[in-house]
C-alpha positions, 0 to 999 in steps of 0.5 A: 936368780934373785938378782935377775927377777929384781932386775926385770921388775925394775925394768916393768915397773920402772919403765911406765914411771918414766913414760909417766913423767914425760907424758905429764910434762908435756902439759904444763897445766894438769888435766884430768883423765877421763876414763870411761869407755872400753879397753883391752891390753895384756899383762906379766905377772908372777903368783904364788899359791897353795894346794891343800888336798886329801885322798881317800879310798874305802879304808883310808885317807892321807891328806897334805898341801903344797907351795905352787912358787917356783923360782925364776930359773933363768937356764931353763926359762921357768918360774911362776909367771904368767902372761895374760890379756885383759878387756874392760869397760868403765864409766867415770861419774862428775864426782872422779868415781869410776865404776867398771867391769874387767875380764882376764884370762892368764897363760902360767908358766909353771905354777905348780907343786908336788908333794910325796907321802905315803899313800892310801894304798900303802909305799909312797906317791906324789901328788901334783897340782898343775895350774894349765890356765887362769881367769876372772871376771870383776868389777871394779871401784875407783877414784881419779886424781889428776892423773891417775886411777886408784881402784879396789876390784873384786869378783869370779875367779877361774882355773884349769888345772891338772892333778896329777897321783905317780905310784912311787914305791910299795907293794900295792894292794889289790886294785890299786896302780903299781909303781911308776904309775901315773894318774891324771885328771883335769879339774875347772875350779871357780871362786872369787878374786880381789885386789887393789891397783892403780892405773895411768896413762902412759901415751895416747891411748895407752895407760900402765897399771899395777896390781895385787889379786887374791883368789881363792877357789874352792874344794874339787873332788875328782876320781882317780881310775888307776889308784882308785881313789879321790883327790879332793882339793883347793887352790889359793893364789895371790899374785902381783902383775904390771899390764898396759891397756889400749883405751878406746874410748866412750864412743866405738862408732867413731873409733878407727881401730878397725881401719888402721889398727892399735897405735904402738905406744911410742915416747922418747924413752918407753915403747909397747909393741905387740904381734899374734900369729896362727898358722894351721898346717894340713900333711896331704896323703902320701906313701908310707911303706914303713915308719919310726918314732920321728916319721912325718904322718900323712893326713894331719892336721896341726896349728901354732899360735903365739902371742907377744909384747915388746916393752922397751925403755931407753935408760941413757942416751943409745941405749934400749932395754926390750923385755918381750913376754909371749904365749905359745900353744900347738904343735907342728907337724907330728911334734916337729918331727918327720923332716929335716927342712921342717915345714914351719919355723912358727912350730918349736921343739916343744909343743903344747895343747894348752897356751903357756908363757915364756919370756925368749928375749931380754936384752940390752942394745947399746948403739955408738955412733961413729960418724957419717950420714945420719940416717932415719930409723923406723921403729919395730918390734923391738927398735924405738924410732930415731936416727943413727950415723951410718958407721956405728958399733951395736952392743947387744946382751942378754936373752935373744936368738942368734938369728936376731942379728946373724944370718938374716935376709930380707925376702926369706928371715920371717915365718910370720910374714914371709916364707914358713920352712925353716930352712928359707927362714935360716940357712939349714947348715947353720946350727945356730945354739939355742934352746928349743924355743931357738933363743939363748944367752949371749953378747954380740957387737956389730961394727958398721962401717961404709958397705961393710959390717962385721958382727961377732958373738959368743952364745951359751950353748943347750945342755944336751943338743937340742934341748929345753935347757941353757947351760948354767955354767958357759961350759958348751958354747959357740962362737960366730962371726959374720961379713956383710958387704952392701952393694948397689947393681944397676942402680938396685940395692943388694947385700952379700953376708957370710957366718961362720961359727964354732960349737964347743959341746958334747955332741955325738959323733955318727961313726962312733954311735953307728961303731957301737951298733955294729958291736952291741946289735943294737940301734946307733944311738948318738947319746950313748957316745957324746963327748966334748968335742968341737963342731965347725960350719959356714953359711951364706946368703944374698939378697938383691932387688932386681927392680922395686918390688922385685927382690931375688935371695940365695942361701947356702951352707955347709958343715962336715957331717961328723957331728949330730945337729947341735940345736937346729936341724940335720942339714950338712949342706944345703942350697936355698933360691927363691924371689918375692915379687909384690903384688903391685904388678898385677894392682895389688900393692899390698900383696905379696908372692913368694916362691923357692926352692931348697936342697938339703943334704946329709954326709953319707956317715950321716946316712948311715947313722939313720939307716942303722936305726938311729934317731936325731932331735927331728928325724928318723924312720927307723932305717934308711935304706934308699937314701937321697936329698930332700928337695922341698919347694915352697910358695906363698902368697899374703894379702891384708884383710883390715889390719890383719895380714892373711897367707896361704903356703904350699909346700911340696917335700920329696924324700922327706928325711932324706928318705926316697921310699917316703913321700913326695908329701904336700903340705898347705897352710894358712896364717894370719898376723898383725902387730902394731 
């Protein structure tokens, strides 16, 4: 784990090194930056800290400290970092001093600690310090070389945390929580930070900094109802973090930011990319006679939103290395439970009220040429602008989805421009292996050659199906493959792919679990009969443009319906169609309409795995007795507003979790997106 946090700060810290040198050698004469004016950027960082507290009641007091450090861990995505974002203003005086203001708010991902000890009331209990969220507001002192910023800041600090009392064991006296109780209280603390750093520019617009911050944030008392006592504590965290900032300048009235947005920050072997997404889903009123754990609930409202940076450097000729931070915050419908066909793919298996980090990709692609016509490419999220001969080998390796490179479609592949419901977004059959969040360990090679391309890959596969955790040692995985044949019709371009893959896992069988109900009377259970067993699927999709602005898609796919889902959905089969026409048509280029329509269904063991009571990662009512196929329709309709893209959806489900006695349930939403 060492070895993977030193390599990706090699990769942040390195990376703006190189921008820095080419940018400057572009100029043979230096030039002093000016620095004066506003801006905005974002930040990764990894923190340490520490926790001292006390708790008292009438009689008693125990008192302690813990470390909030947690180690990477690359198989459960966890650690001690945090990815924030930043704004500022700054004045560079005749004398190269500037004197400015900067205000930050962080997401953490896990900076946290606990320690257990005997407790006031007696027996043991643990007591946790849990940072939900960070930020500081601080001036800023520096000097400007030729070109480069070393400055001193300090100011106001800022957190929210969680404290957290879990009864462990013990006879508890009178008035005080029994064990396995768990008593919580939410704190805002406020202090002071301070630190040095340097800043310098990277590209037009852009500059990269380095930074140590320091903050201490003072005692807290809070009152804790089920144990009766007080949790008085401190909090003190130091951190060091690498960011980018976009530099608008000293004069707002004459910058164009509001008509065409943030210019990536693009060089020959550095780029910076960006997105953030909202989407706010609203379930109508619907009929439900009767509801399990994993049941859809009418008349509720939930929304996602997720912020992301793409960094990519370019270490040798054809290759690319792209480290993509995110924050993610809200939950699906329900926590994403209730439908298998799940109406958002902006919605994870995990959800959260307050925003935290993660880091679902770090790769390395690698692209050799083989030969043919050279063609131009676009730079993207995580693609540097280029040229590429049409028959080619690409080599990508580390941390991405699955669907990254499998199983794509270009009308119906992205939630946060195109369709919403998973299975449009990928085809329902095809349980891709992934965590929660639908990323995962692998290596993949692609091999262009004329109309055809064939890919392969090999993907580490959840520990338990559908959970949190990769697993560390490669033992579950899966293995797929892809044809894709490009073609022309009538002159108008197309596409035809086929994905196959194998899971080798323990996964649950229905029959076995639905056999154990029968003998033991209780629900069918699939975790109590998992076993190391394979699990075989096909898929396909076809994309064709009818005319220019006219594209037509199809999706289909199957698997035996043996087997529980492995990590997407509970789809055996599925069959998907739809078109997105352009808004051209009716003289709004930039518009676009979507419309499909999708039937997933399940085996009949499938079935009546459900209707014996069982439960999957997604679905589950509770019992099955009318059982059907969920047929949902989806339609969509996007138009720019400045440089944002706004969307409205609807989407009309019947028999929700193949369950004819629920539903028909219709869903609207909203989203709103940019990039750059």
């Amino acid at each position: 784990m060492k070895r993977i946090c030193l390599t990706m700060a090699c990769l942040v810290l390195g990376a703006p090194a190189a921008a820095v040198e080419a940018y400057q050698a572009k100029s043979s004469k230096p030039k002093i930056v000016d620095w004066t004016g506003l801006y905005f950027g974002g930040h990764f960082a990894y923190a340490d800290g520490r926790s001292s507290w006390t708790a008292s009641d009438a009689v008693s007091t125990v008192s302690g400290s813990t470390s909030l450090f947690n180690s990477y861990d690359a198989f459960k995505g966890t650690g001690s970092y945090l990815f924030g974002l930043q704004a500022g203003y700054n004045v560079m005086l005749p004398s190269r001093f500037v004197l400015g203001f900067e205000t930050d708010v962080s997401a953490p991902n896990t900076l946290a600690g606990e320690r257990t000890t005997t407790s006031v009331s007696g027996g043991t209990a643990s007591y946790r310090d849990t940072v939900l969220g960070s930020g500081t507001a601080r001036g800023r002192l520096g000097y400007a070389f030729d070109h480069w910023l070393l400055y001193a800041t300090a100011g106001f600090a800022w957190s929210y945390d969680r404290l957290e009392r879990t009864k462990l064991g013990g006879t508890p006296l009178v008035g005080n929580a029994s064990a396995g109780t768990v008593d919580t209280a939410l704190t805002w603390r406020l202090g002071w930070a301070a630190g040095i750093g340097a800043e310098v520019p990277i590209a037009p617009h852009w500059t990269a900094k380095a930074e140590f911050l320091a903050s201490e944030l003072g005692d807290h008392s809070k009152g804790l109802a089920a144990s009766a006592e007080s949790l008085n504590s401190n909090l003190a965290v130091q951190r060091i973090q690498v960011g980018v900032n976009y530099q608008l300048g000293p004069d707002l009235a004459h910058t164009d930011i509001a008509a065409k947005g943030i210019s990536p920050a693009e060089m020959d072997d550095f780029a910076v990319h960006g997105q953030t997404t909202v989407v706010t889903q609203y379930a109508l009123p619907f009929r439900a006679p009767y509801s399990g754990q994993n049941s859809l609930s009418p008349n509720q409202v939930r929304e996602t939103f997720d912020a992301d940076l793409y960094v990519g450097f370019r270490p040798w000729d054809g290759a690319e290395i792209w480290i993509n931070p995110e924050i993610d915050q809200g939950f699906g419908l329900n926590g994403t439970f209730g439908v298998a066909g799940f109406p958002s793919a902006e919605a994870y298996k995990v959800g959260s009220t307050y925003p935290y980090a993660r880091i679902p990709r770090a790769f390395l692609r690698q692209t050799i040429d083989l030969g043919g016509e050279v063609q131009k490419v676009d730079s993207g999220l995580t693609q540097f602008a280029g040229s590429q001969t049409s028959d080619r080998l690409v080599l990508t390796v580390g941390k991405f989805s699955v669907v990254d490179i499998f199983d794509s479609n270009k009308y119906a592949h992205d939630p946060r421009g195109d369709f919403l419901n998973w299975t449009l977004v990928n085809t329902g059959a095809f349980d891709y292996a992934a965590d929660a969040w639908a990323f995962t360990y692998g290596a993949a090679a692609e091999w262009y050659t004329g109309p055809w391309t064939f890919r392969a890959g090999v993907f580490d596969g959840p520990v338990v199906p559908n959970s949190t955790d990769l697993d560390p040692h490669f033992g579950q995985f899966q293995i797929v493959g892809e044809v894709e044949r490009r073609y022309e019709l009538a002159g108008q371009p197309g596409k035809v792919a086929v994905t196959g893959y194998l899971t080798r896992a323990h996964i649950g069988n229905f029959q076995d679990a639905v056999n154990l109900a029968n003998l033991t009377g209780q629900p069918a259970d699939l975790s109590l009969v998992r076993s190391y067993t394979s699990k075989l699927g096909i898929a396909g999709n076809i994309e064709h443009q009818v005319v220019p602005g006219v594209g037509l898609f199809a999706r289909a796919g199957y698997t035996p319906g043996r087997s529980e889902a492995y990590a997407f959905t509970d789809a055996d089969a599925t069959l998907a169609g739809g078109a997105s026409i352009s808004g051209k048509f009716w003289n709004r280029p930039n518009d676009t309409l979507g419309i499909a329509g999708i039937r997933n269904m399940i085996s009949a063991v499938h079935q009546a795995y459900f209707a014996a009571g069982g439960y999957s990662a997604l679905i589950g009512d509770g019992q099955l007795p009318h059982p059907g196929a969920e047929k949902i329709m989806e339609i969509y309709y996007t138009l720019p507003i400045a440089r944002w893209t706004l969307g409205f959806d609807y989407q009309f489900i019947t028999n929700p979790a193949y369950n004819r006695d629920r539903g028909p349930v219709s869903i609207v939403a909203t989203r709103l997106h940019t990039q750059f």
